[in-house]
Short mmCIF file of the C-alpha atoms (twelve columns), coordinates in Angstrom:
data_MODEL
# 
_entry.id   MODEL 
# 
loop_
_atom_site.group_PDB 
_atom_site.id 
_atom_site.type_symbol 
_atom_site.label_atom_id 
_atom_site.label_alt_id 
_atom_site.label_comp_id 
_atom_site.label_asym_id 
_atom_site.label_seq_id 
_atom_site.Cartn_x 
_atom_site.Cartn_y 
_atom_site.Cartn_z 
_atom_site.pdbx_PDB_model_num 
ATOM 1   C CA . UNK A 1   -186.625 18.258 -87.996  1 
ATOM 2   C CA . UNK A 2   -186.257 20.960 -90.518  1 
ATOM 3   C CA . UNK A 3   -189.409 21.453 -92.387  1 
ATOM 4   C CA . UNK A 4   -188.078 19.407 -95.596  1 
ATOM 5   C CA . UNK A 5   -184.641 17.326 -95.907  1 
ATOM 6   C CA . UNK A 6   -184.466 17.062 -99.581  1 
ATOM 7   C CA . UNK A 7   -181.846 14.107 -100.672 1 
ATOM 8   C CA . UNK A 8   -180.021 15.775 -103.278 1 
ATOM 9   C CA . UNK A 9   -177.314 12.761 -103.484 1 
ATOM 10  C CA . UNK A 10  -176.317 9.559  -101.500 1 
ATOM 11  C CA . UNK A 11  -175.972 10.791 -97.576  1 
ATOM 12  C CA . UNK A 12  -176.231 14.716 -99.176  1 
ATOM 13  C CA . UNK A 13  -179.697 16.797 -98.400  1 
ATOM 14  C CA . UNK A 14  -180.515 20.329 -98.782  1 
ATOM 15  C CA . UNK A 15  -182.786 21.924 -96.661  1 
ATOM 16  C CA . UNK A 16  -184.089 25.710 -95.738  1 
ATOM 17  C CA . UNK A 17  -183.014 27.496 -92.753  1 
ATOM 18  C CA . UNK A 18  -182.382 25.750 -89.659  1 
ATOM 19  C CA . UNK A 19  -182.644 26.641 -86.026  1 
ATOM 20  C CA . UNK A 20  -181.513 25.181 -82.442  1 
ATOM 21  C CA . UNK A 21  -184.241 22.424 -82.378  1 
ATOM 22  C CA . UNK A 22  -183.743 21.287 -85.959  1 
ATOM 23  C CA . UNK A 23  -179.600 21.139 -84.936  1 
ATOM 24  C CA . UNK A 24  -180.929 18.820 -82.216  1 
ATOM 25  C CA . UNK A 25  -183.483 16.720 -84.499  1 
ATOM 26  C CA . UNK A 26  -180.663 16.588 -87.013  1 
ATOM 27  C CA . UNK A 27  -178.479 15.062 -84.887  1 
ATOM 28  C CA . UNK A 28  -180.753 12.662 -83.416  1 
ATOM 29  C CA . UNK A 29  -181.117 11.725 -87.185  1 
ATOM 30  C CA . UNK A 30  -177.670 10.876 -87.222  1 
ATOM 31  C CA . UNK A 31  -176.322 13.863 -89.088  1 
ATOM 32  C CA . UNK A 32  -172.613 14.466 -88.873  1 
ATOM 33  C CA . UNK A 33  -171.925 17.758 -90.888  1 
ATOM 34  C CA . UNK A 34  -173.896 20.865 -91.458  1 
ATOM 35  C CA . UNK A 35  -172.758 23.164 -94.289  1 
ATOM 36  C CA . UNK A 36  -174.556 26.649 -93.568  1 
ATOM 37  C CA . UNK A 37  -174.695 28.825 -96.836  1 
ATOM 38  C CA . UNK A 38  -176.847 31.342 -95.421  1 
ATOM 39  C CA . UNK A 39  -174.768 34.809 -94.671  1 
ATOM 40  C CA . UNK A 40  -175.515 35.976 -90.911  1 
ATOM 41  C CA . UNK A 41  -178.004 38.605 -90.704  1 
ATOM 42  C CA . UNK A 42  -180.244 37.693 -93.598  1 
ATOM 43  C CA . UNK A 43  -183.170 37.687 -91.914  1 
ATOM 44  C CA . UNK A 44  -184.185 39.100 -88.496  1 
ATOM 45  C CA . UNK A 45  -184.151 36.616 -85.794  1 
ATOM 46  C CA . UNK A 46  -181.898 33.939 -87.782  1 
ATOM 47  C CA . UNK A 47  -179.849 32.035 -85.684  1 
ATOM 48  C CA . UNK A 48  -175.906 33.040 -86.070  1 
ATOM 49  C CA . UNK A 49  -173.720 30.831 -87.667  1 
ATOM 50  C CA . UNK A 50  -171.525 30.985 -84.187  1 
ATOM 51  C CA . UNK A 51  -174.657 29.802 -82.100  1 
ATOM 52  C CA . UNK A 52  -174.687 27.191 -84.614  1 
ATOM 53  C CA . UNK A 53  -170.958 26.123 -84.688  1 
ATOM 54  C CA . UNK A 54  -171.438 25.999 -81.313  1 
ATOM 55  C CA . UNK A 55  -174.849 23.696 -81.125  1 
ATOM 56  C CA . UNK A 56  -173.969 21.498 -83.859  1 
ATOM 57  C CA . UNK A 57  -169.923 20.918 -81.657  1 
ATOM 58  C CA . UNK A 58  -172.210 20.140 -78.967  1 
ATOM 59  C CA . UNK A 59  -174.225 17.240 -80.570  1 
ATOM 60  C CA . UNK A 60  -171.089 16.017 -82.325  1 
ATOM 61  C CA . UNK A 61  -172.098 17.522 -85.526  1 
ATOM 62  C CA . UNK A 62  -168.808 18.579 -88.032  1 
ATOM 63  C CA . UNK A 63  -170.265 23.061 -88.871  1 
ATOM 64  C CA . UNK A 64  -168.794 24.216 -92.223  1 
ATOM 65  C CA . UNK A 65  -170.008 28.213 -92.981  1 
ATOM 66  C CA . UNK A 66  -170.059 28.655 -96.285  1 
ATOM 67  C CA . UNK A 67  -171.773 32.360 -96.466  1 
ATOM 68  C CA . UNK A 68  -173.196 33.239 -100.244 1 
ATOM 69  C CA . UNK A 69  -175.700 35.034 -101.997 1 
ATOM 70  C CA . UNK A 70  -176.588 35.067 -105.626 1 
ATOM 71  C CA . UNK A 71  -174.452 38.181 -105.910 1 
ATOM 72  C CA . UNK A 72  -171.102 36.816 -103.946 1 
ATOM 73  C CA . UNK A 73  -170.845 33.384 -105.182 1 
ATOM 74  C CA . UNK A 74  -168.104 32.578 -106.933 1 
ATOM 75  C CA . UNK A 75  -165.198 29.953 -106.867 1 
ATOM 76  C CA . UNK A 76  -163.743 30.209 -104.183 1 
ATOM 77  C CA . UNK A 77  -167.076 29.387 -102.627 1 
ATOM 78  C CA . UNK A 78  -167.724 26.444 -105.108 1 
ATOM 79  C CA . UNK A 79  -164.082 25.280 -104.093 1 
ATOM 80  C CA . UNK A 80  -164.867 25.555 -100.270 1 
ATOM 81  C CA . UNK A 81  -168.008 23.336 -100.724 1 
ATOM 82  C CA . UNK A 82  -166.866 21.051 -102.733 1 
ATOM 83  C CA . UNK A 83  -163.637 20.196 -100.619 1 
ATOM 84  C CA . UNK A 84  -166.536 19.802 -97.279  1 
ATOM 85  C CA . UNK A 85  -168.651 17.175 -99.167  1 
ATOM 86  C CA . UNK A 86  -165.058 15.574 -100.478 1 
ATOM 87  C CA . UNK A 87  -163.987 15.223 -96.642  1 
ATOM 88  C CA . UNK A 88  -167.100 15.802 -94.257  1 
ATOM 89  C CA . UNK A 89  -168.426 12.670 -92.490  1 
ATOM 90  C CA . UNK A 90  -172.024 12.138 -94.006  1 
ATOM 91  C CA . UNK A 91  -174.926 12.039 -93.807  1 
ATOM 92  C CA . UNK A 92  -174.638 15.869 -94.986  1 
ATOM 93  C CA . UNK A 93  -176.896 18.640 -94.551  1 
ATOM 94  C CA . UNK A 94  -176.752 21.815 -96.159  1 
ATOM 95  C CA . UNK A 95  -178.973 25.153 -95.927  1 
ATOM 96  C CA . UNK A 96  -179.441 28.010 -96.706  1 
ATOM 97  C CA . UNK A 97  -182.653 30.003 -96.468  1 
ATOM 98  C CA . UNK A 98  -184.793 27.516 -99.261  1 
ATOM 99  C CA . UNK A 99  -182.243 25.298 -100.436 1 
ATOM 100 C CA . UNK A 100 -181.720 26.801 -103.386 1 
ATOM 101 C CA . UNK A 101 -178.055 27.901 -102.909 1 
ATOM 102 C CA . UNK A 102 -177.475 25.033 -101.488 1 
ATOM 103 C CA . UNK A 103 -178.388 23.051 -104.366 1 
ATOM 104 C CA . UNK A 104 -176.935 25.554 -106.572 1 
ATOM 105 C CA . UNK A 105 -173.317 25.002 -105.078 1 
ATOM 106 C CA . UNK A 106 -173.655 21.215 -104.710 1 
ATOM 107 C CA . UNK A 107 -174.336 21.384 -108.554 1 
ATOM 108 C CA . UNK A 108 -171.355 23.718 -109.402 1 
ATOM 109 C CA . UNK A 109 -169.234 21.613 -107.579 1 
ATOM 110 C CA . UNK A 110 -170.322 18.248 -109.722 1 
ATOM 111 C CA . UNK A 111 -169.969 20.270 -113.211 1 
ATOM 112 C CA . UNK A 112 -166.201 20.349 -111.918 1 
ATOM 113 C CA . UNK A 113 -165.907 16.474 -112.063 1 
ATOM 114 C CA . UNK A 114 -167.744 16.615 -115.947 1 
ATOM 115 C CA . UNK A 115 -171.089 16.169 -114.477 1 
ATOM 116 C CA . UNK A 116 -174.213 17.439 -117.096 1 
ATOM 117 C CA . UNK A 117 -175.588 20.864 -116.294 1 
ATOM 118 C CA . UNK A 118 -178.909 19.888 -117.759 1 
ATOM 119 C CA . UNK A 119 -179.180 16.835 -116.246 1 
ATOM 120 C CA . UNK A 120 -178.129 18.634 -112.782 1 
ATOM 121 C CA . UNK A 121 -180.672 21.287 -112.941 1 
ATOM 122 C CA . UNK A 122 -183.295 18.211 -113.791 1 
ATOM 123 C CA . UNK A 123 -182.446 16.577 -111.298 1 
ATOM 124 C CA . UNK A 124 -183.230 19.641 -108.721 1 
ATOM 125 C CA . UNK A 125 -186.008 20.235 -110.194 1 
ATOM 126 C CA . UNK A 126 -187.247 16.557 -109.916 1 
ATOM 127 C CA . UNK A 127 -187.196 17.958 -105.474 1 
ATOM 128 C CA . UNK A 128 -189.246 21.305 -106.437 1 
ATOM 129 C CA . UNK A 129 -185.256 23.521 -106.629 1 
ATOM 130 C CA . UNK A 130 -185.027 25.892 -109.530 1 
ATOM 131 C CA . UNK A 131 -181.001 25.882 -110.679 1 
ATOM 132 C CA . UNK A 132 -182.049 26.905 -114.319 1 
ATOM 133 C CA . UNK A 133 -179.422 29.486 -114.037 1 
ATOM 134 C CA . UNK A 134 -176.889 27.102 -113.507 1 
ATOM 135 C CA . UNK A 135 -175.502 27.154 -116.842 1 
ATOM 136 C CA . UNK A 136 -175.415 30.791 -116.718 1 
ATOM 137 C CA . UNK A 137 -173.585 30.727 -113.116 1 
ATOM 138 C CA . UNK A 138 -171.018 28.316 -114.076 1 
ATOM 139 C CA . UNK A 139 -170.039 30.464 -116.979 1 
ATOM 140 C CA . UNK A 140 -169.882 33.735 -115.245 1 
ATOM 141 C CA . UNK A 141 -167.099 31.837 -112.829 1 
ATOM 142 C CA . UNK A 142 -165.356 30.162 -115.565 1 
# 
């Protein structure tokens, strides 16, 4: 199992990078969708997002890549994660290499449906995730 699954809402975790035997633990958990926000190539010896699509088809798991760094994101990206939590099967999982960006997007896509920023960036920080910048992300994509 990856080293921490943290339960960001109901059936939704975030969790750092993953590799072929936490695909396997994940889907002995009963996991059926991985988001990946973790570009390929980020660091040496990460498992591709194609290896992955391919592992995760093989345990039955649903593989949404959803590549971004702090630098890339913008909404398009928030848009593509929000529509795979609105029609993945759950439980969800998605990485990246901390769980950071992970969290980051799952927040950006509940400020579209009214949620609080402040109460979204308390809430990841309640699991150890800095979003402070949050506020400051969602209004560089408004």
């Amino acid at each position: 199992m990856p080293a921490e699954l943290i339960p960001l809402a109901p059936e939704l975790s975030v969790t750092g990078a993953l590799d072929k035997d936490d695909i396997e633990a994940l889907a002995a958990a009963g996991v059926k969708t991985i988001i990946n926000n973790r570009p390929d190539g980020e660091d040496a010896g990460q498992l591709p997002a194609a290896e992955a699509r391919r592992l995760a088809a093989a345990h039955g798991i649903a593989y949404h890549h959803i590549p971004v760094t702090a630098a890339s994101l913008n909404r398009d990206d928030v848009e593509a994660f929000a529509a795979a939590l609105a029609t993945s099967a759950r439980p969800i999982v998605a990485h990246c290499r901390s769980g950071t960006r992970s969290s980051l997007l799952w927040a950006l896509s509940r400020l579209r449906d009214g949620a609080d920023p402040l109460a979204l960036v308390a809430e990841a920080a309640r699991h150890g995730i800095d979003i402070a910048a949050l506020p400051a992300v969602a209004a560089r994509l408004r």
